[in-house]
N, C-alpha and C positions, 0 to 999 in steps of 0.2 A: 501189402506188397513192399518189398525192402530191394534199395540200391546202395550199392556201394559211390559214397565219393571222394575223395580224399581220404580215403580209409576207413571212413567214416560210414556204418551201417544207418541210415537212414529210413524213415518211413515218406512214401513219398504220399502227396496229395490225390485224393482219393475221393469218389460222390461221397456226398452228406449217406446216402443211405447205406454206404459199405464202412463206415468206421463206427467203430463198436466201445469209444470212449465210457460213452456212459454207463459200461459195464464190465468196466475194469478201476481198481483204485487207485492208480495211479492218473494224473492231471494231465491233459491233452495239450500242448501249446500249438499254435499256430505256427511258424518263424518264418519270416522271409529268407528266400533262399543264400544270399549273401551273408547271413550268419550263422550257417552252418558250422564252420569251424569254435567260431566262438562257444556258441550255445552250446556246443557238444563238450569243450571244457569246461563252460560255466555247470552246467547239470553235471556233470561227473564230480566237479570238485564237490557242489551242492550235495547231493549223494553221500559221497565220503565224512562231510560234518555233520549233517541231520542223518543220514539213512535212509532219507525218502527219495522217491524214485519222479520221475517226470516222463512225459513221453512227447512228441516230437514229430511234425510234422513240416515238412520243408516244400513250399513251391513260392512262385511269383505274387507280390503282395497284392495284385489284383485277382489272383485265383482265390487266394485264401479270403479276402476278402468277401468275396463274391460267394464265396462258400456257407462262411459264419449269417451273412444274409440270409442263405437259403437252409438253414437250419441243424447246420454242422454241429458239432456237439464239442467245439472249442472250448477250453476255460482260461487262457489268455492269450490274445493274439499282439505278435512283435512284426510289425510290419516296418518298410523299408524307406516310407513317407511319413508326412504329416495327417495326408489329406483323408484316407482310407479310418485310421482312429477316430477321428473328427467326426467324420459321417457316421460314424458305427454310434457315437457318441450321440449325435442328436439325430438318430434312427431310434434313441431310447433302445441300441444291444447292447451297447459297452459303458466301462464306466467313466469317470474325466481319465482324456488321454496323458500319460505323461511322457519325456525323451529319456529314450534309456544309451541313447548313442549316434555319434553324427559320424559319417563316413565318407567316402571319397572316390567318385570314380577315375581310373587311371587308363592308360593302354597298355598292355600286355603281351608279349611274344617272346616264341620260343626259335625264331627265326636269326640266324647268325650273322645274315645281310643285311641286317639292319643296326650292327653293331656303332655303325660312326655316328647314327641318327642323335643329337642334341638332346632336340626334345620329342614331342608327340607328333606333329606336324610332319615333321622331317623325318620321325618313321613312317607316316603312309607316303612320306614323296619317295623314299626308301626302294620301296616294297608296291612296284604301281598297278602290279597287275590280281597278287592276292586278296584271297579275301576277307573279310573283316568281317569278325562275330558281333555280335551286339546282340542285348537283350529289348523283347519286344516292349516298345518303351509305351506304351497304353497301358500293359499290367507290368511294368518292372519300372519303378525307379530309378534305379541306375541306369537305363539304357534311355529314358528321359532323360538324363542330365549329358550322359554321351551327345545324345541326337542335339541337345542345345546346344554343346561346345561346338558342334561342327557346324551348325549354322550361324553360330556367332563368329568364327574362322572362316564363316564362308567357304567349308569345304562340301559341305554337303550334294550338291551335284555333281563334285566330281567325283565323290564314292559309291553313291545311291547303289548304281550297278554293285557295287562288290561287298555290298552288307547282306551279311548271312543272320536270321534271324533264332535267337532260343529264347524260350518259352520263360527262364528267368536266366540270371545272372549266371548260376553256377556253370548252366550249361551252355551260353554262351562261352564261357572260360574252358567248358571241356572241349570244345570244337577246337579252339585252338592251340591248346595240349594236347589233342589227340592227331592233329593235324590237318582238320578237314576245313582250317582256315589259317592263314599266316598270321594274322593279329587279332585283337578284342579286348573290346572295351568294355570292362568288369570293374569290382571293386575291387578298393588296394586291400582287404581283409584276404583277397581269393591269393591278390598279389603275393601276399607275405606267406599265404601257407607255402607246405614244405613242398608240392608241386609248382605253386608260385615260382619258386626257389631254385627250378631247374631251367627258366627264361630271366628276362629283364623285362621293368615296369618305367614307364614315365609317367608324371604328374600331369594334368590336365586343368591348368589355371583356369581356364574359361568355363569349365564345369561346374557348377554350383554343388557344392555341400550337401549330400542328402540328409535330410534330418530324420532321425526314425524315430516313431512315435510307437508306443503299446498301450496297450486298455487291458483292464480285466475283462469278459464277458459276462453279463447280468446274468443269464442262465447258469451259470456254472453250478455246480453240483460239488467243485472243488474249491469256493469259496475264501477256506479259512487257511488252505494247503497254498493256494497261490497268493494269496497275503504275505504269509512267509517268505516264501522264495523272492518275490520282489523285493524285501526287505533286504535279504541274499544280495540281491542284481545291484543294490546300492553300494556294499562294502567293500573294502580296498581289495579281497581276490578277483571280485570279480571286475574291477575298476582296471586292474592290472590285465588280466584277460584283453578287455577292451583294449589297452593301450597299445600290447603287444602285436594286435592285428591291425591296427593303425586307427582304430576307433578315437574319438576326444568324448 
């Protein structure tokens, strides 16, 4: 099944038993869904120099997670934490985790009322009565480090009522591009795309850093093909990619 988001043809997250990776030649990734944009220019450019092709799967790093456990036919998973690599690691599925990029959750609106707002804070004082996306912070990292800042701000009961929840990041940021919430708290990667680009973002100091972690999968049947391309994900295009979307 394919969605369009950011322009972007995507395949979305699907049971273990309806993806048919292991019978096509091309390499299955995992991706948390906040790097959707990036990945989609890293594998294009990747494409373009080698000729090989990747394929791509985008949901919340606790779905994907949760998937590769239950026997998904991934051959390397880019998830949006530390902690999900880690466990896959001494589950004996994956192989040592390494960080292929650290990010940053922001708030984000397309709201015009909230033009004078400083910083993040003072757009939801802003803005008292809409409602705020956020990603389900159990399986989305980013919306874990949301849900900290607001309890370290001490704002959290007085938003509780007006946090609307999506399934990961991306679509947290669609609700409120599409308008079926006034703000949300996304990554600044969602920030900077060219949708990004038609609201304003603010910085969230109290948010911690998400750090993303990837594994090879032990299983993989693509092996020598995803060796490569990590190799790829180290060099200065795809370093510049990262940079551009606000990755370190």
């Amino acid at each position: 099944m394919k969605k369009t988001i950011f322009g972007i043809a995507i395949l979305i997250a699907v049971a273990p038993g309806q993806i048919r990776a292991a019978e096509q030649a091309a390499p299955l990734v995992a991706v948390a869904a906040n790097f959707t944009g990036a990945m989609a220019k890293i594998a294009a450019t990747y494409k373009n120099e080698s000729g090989k092709e990747l394929q791509m799967v985008y949901s919340s790093t606790g779905k994907l997670y949760a998937q590769i456990r239950n026997g998904a036919p991934f051959d390397l998973f880019l998830a949006a934490d530390q902690r999900r690599p880690d466990l896959l690691a001494e589950e004996g599925l994956c192989a040592t985790p390494f960080i292929y990029a650290t990010g940053q959750a922001v708030l984000w609106t397309k709201d015009t009322g909230t033009a004078g707002a400083k910083n993040w804070q003072e757009a939801i004082a802003y803005n008292q009565a809409g409602k705020i996306a956020i990603s389900t912070p159990e399986t989305a990292p980013y919306g874990a480090a949301a849900m900290a800042a607001l309890e370290k701000a001490e704002l959290r009961g007085r938003v509780d009522s007006r946090l609307v929840y999506g399934h990961n990041v991306a679509q947290a940021f669609q609700f409120a591009y599409q308008g079926s919430a006034e703000l949300s708290f996304t990554a600044l990667s969602l920030a900077l795309s060219s949708q990004g680009a038609e609201g304003r973002y603010w910085p969230i100091p109290e948010a911690p850093a998400v750090v993303q972690k990837g594994c090879a999968v032990k299983k993989s049947s693509h092996a020598e093909a995803i060796a490569e391309f990590l190799d790829f994900l180290q060099r200065d295009e795809a370093k510049t990619v990262l940079a551009e979307l606000g990755y370190k």
